[in-house]
C-alpha positions as CSV (number, residue, x, y, z in Angstrom):
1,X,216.6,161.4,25.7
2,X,216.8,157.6,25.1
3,X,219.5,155.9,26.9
4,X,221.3,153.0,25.2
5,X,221.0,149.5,26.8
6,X,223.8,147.8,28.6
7,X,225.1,144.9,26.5
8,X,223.7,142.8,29.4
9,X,220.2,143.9,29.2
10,X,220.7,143.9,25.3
11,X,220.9,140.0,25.9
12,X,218.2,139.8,28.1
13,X,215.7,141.6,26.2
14,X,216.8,139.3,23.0
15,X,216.2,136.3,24.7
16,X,212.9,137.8,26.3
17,X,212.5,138.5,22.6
18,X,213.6,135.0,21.1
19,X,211.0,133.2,24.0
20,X,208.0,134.7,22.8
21,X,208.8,134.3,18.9
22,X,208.3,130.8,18.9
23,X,208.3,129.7,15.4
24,X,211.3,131.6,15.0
25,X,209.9,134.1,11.6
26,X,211.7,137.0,14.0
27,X,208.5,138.6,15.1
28,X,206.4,138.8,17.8
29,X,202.6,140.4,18.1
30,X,202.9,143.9,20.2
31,X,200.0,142.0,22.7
32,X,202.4,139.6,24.2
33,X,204.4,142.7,25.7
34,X,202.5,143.0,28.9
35,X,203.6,139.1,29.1
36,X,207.1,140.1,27.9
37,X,207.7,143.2,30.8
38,X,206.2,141.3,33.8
39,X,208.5,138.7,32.8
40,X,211.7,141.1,32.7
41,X,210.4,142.3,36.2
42,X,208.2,145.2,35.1
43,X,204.5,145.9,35.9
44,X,203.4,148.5,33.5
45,X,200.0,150.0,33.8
46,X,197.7,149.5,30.6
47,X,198.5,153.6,30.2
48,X,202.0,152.9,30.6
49,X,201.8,150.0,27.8
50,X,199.6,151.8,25.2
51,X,202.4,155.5,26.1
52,X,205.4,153.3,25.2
53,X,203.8,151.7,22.0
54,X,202.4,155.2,20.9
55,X,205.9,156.6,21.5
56,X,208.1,153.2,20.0
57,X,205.0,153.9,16.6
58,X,203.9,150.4,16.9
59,X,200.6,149.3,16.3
60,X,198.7,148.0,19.5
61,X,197.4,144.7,17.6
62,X,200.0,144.6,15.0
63,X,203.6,142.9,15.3
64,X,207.0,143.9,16.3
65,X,210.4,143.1,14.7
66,X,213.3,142.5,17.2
67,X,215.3,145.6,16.4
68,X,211.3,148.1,17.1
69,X,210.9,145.4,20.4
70,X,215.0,147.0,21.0
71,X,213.6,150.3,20.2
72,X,210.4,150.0,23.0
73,X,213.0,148.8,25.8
74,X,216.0,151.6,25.2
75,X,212.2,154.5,25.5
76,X,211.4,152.5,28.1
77,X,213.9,151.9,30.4
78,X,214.9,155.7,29.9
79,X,211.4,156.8,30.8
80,X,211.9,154.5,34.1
81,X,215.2,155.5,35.4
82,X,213.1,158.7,36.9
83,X,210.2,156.4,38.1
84,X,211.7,154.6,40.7
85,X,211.7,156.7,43.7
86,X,213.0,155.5,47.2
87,X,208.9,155.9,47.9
88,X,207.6,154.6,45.3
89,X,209.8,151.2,45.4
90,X,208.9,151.1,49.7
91,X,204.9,150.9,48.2
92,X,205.7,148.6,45.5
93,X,207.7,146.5,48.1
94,X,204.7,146.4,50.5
95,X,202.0,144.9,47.9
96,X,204.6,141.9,47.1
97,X,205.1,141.3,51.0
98,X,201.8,140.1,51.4
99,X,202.3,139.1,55.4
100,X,204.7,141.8,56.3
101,X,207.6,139.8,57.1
102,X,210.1,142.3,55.2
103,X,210.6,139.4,52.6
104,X,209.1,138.8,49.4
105,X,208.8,134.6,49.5
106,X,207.8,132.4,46.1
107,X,204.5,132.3,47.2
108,X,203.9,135.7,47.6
109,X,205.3,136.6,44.0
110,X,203.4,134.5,42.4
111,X,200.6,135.7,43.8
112,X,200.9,139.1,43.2
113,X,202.2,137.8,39.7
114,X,198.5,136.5,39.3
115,X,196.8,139.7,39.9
116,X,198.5,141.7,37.0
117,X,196.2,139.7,34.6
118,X,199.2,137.9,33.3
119,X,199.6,135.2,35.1
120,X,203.3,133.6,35.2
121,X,203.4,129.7,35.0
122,X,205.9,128.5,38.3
123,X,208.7,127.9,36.2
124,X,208.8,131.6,35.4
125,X,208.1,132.8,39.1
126,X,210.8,130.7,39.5
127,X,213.1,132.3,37.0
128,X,212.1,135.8,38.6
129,X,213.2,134.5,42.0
130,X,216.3,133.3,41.1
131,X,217.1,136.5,39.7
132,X,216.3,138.9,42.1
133,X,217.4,136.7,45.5
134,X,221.4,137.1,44.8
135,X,221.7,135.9,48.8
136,X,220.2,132.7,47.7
137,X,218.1,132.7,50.8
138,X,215.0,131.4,49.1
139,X,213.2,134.7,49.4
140,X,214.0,138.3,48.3
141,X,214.5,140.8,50.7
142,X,213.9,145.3,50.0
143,X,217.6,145.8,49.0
144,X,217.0,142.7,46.4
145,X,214.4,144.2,45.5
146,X,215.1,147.5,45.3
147,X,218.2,146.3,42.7
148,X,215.7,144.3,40.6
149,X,213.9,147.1,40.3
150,X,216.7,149.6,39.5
151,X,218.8,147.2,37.8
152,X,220.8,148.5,35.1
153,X,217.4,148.2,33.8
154,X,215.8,145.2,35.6
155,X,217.5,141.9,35.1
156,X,215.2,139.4,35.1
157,X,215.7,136.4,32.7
């Protein structure tokens, strides 16, 4: 069943949406979405990508209007309420916290940012770290991360 978005995530994921259509014509090519998740705090797998395009009946190289990009978030966020296990979140935590110090710091996001193949510029690592340290410590520890994660669905611009 497809849940529907918050009214906060529904203006996130429009200006996620709005960012990447640059000339404004109120589309935006289905490739920029691994660009578009990783920005709103996801990591999908290629699998994962190619499932939730199949599923939203977009076109891999084709284009998306706002209201099908809409449609892709409500399947996937439903599909990844389930996903984010206690377990699953404590192994996610571990590959971000690259010298075990139980914090995830700028450098170390950005890092892990630049092995997903979609490498964010600082002024989005940035953005991301903003977001998800709500202490304003400078760094984000497991329970930040944990809510970034879960979010309502993650809440990252």
């Amino acid at each position: 069943a497809k849940m529907k978005l918050s009214p906060k995530d529904e203006k996130e994921f429009n200006e996620c949406f709005e960012m990447f259509d640059e000339e404004d014509v109120g589309e935006v090519d289905v490739a920029e979405l691994t660009k578009m998740m990783t920005l709103l705090g996801w990591d999908p797998s290629q699998n994962e990508l190619e499932q939730v395009i199949r599923a939203a009946k977009l076109k891999p190289r084709g284009k998306m209007s706002k209201s099908q990009f809409m449609n892709l978030m409500e399947i996937w966020c439903s599909d990844n309420k389930e996903k984010h296990s206690d377990e699953e979140l404590a192994k996610a935590f571990k590959v971000f916290d690259k010298d075990g110090s139980g914090y995830i710091e700028w450098e170390e996001l950005k890092y892990v940012m630049q092995g997903t193949g979609e490498p964010l510029s600082d002024e989005e690592v940035t953005i991301m770290m903003k977001e998800a340290d709500k202490d304003g410590d400078g760094r984000i520890d497991y329970q930040e991360f944990v809510a970034m994660m879960r979010g309502d669905c993650p809440s990252v611009l």
